[in-house]
C-alpha positions in Angstrom: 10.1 1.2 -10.3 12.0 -0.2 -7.2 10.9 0.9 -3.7 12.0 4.7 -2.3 12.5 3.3 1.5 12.6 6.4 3.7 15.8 7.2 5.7 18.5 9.5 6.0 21.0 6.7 5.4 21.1 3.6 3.8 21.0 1.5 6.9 17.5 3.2 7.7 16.4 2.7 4.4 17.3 -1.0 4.9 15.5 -1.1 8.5 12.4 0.4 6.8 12.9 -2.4 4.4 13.2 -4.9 6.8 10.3 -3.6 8.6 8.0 -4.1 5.6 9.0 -7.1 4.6 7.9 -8.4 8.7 5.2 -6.7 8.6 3.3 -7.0 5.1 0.3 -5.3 4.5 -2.3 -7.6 3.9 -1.3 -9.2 7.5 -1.8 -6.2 8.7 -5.7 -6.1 7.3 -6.3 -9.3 8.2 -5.4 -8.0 11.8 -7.8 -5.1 11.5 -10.6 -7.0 10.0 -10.2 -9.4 12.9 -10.3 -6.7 15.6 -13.5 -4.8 14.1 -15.3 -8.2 13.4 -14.9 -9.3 17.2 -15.7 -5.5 18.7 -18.7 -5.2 16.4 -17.7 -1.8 15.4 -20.5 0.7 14.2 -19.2 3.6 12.5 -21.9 6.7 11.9 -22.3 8.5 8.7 -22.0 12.6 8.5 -22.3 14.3 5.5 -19.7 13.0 3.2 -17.6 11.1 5.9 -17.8 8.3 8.3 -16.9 8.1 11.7 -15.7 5.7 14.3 -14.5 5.6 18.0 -12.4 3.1 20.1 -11.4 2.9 23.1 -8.2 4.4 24.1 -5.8 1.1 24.7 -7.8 -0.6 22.0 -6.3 -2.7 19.7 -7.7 -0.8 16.7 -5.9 2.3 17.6 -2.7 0.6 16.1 -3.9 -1.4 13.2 -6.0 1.6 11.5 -3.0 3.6 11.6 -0.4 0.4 10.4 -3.1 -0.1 7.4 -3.8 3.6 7.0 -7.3 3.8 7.4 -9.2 7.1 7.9 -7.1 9.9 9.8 -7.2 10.4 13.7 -9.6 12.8 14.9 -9.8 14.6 18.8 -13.0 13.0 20.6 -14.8 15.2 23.8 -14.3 12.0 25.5 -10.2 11.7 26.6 -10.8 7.8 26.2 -11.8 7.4 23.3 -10.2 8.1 19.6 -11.9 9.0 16.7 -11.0 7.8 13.1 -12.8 10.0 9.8 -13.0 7.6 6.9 -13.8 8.6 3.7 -16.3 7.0 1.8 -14.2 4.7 -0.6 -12.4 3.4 2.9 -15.8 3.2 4.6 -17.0 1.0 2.1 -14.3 -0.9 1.6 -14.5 -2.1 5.1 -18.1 -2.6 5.2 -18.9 -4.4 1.9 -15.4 -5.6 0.9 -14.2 -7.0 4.3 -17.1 -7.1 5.7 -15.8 -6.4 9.2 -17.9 -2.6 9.9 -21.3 -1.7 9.9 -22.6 1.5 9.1 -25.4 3.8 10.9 -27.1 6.4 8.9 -29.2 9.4 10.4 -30.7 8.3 13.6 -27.9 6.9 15.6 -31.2 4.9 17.3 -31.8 3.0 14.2 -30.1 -0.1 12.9 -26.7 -0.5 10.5 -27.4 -0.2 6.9 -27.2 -3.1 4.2 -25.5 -2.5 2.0 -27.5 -1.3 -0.8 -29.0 1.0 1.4 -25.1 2.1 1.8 -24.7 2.1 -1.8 -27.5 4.7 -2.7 -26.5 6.8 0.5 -23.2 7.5 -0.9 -23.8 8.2 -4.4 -26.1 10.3 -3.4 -23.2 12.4 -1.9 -20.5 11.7 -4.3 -22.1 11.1 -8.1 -18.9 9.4 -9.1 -18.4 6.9 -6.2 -19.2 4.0 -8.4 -16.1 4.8 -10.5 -13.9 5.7 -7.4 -14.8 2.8 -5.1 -13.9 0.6 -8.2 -10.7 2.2 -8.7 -9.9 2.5 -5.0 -10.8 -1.8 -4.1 -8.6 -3.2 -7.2 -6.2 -0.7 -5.5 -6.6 -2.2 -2.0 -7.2 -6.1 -3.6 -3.6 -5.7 -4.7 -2.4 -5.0 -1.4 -1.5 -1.0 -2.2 -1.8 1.9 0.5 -4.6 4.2 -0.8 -4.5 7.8 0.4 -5.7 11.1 -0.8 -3.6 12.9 -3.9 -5.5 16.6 -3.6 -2.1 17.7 -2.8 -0.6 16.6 -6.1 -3.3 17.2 -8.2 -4.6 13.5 -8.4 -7.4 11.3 -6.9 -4.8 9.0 -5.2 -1.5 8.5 -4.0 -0.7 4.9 -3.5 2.5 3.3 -1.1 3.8 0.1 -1.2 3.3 -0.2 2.5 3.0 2.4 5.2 3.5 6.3 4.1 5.9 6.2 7.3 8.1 3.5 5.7 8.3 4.0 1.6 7.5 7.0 -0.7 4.5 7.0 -2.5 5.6 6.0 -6.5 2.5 6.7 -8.1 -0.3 9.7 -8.4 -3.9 7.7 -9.4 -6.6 9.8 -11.7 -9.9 7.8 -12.0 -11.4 8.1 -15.1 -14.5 6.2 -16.8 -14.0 4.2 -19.9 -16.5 4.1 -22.8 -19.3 5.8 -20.5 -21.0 8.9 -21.1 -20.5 10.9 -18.1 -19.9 14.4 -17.1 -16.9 16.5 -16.8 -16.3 15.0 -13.0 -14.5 12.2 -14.7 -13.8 12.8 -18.1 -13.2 16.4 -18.4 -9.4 16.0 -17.3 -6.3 15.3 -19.4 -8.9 16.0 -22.8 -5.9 18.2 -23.7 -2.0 18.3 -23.9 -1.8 20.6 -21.5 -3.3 18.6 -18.8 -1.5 15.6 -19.2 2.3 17.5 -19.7 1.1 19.5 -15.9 0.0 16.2 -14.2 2.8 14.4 -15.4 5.6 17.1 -15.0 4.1 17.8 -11.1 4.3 14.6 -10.3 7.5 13.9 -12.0 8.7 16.3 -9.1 8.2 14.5 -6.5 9.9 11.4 -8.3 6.1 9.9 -8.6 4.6 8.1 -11.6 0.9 8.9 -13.3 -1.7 5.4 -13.2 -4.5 6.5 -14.9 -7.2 3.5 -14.2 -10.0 3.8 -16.8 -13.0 2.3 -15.3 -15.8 0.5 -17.3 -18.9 -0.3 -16.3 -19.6 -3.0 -19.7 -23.2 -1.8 -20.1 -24.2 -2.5 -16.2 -26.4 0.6 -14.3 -24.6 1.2 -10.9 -28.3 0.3 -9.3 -26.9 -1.8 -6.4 -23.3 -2.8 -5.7 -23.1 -6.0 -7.3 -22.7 -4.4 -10.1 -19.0 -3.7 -9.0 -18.3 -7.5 -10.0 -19.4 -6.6 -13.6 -17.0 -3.3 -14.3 -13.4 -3.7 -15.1 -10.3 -1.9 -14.4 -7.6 -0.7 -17.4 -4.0 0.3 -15.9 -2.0 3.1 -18.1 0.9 4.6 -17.0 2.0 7.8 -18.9 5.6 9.8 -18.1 7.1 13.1 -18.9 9.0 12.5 -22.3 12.4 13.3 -22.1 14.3 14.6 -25.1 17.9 13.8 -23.4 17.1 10.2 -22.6 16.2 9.2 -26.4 18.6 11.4 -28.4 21.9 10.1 -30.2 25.2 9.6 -28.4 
């Protein structure tokens, strides 16, 4: 599937282009892991969210929004900004990169390791091994990774900046060869699932991934076990009866 570059012309679409190709994203997060490693940025946990401030001519300001981390958030203090990550980015930044620590419950205390990270957000999300799994192969291959509730799906994933390209597939995390509740497997179990998914998305000229995680027999008991699970890729389309019938 070729790149949707936004515009209302073709010369826009070839600026956006252009502007991608100048700009590619994995510059962009070596940027942004840069900036936070030098600040020592501390983000603090809150219920099922983390959250982080800088300043307001600060350098991270434009790099978490060019690599589409976390969304922008008002602040009581008019010089600061605040950025909401969700846990999958929050991690990603913290154990992945390595470039953000994390506070947990008394802001006095110090950051979290990260199995201490680990434990705190499964115990708010049961499925985060499967998701943060799913969400770091995404990031690893240098795909935008942002929220699909609106299209029915875990993910939506850009080939850069939301701002630049449309998004050309909706991602549904589901576990492979595990025995886990309904969170996971429960969905596309029937026809009906899969022909709604696929015929939604199919509307907004997107494509279904399904990643099918497996953990190979590991527990998720600390986050090394990450290195042991592996990712399988399907795509799956809406079935067309007018593109495979006789002339």
């Amino acid at each position: 599937m070729a790149p949707r570059w936004k515009g209302k012309d073709a010369k826009a679409k070839k600026d956006a282009e252009a502007r991608a190709l100048e700009e590619p994203m994995s510059k962009t997060i070596s940027q942004l892991e840069s900036s936070l490693l030098q600040s020592n940025t501390i983000g603090f946990f809150c219920d099922k969210s983390v959250f982080i401030e800088v300043g307001a001519e600060a350098e991270q300001i434009h790099l978490l929004g060019r690599a589409c981390f976390g969304q922008f958030m008002n602040t009581s203090d008019k010089d600061k900004w605040g950025f909401q990550l969700g846990l999958e980015e929050a991690f990603y930044l913290c154990y992945s990169l390595k470039c953000l620590k994390i506070r947990v419950g008394d802001t006095d205390a110090g950051p979290c390791d990260d199995e201490e990270l680990w434990h705190c957000f499964k115990s708010k999300k049961r499925t985060f091994p499967y998701f943060y799994k799913a969400y770091s192969h995404l990031r690893k291959k240098n795909w935008v990774v942002r929220s699909g509730s609106q299209y029915g799906v875990d993910f939506v994933i850009y080939r850069h900046h939301p701002a630049l390209v449309h998004a050309e597939y909706g991602v549904l995390v589901l576990s492979n060869g595990d025995d886990i509740d309904n969170d996971l497997n429960g969905r596309l179990r029937v026809w009906s699932d899969i022909h709604c998914t696929t015929r939604l998305l199919g509307s907004v000229a997107k494509t279904l991934l399904v990643l099918y995680i497996n953990r190979n027999g590991k527990s998720d008991a600390s986050p090394s076990c990450l290195t042991s699970y592996t990712v399988e890729e399907r795509t799956m389309t809406r079935w067309s009866p007018q593109q495979c019938r006789e002339g």
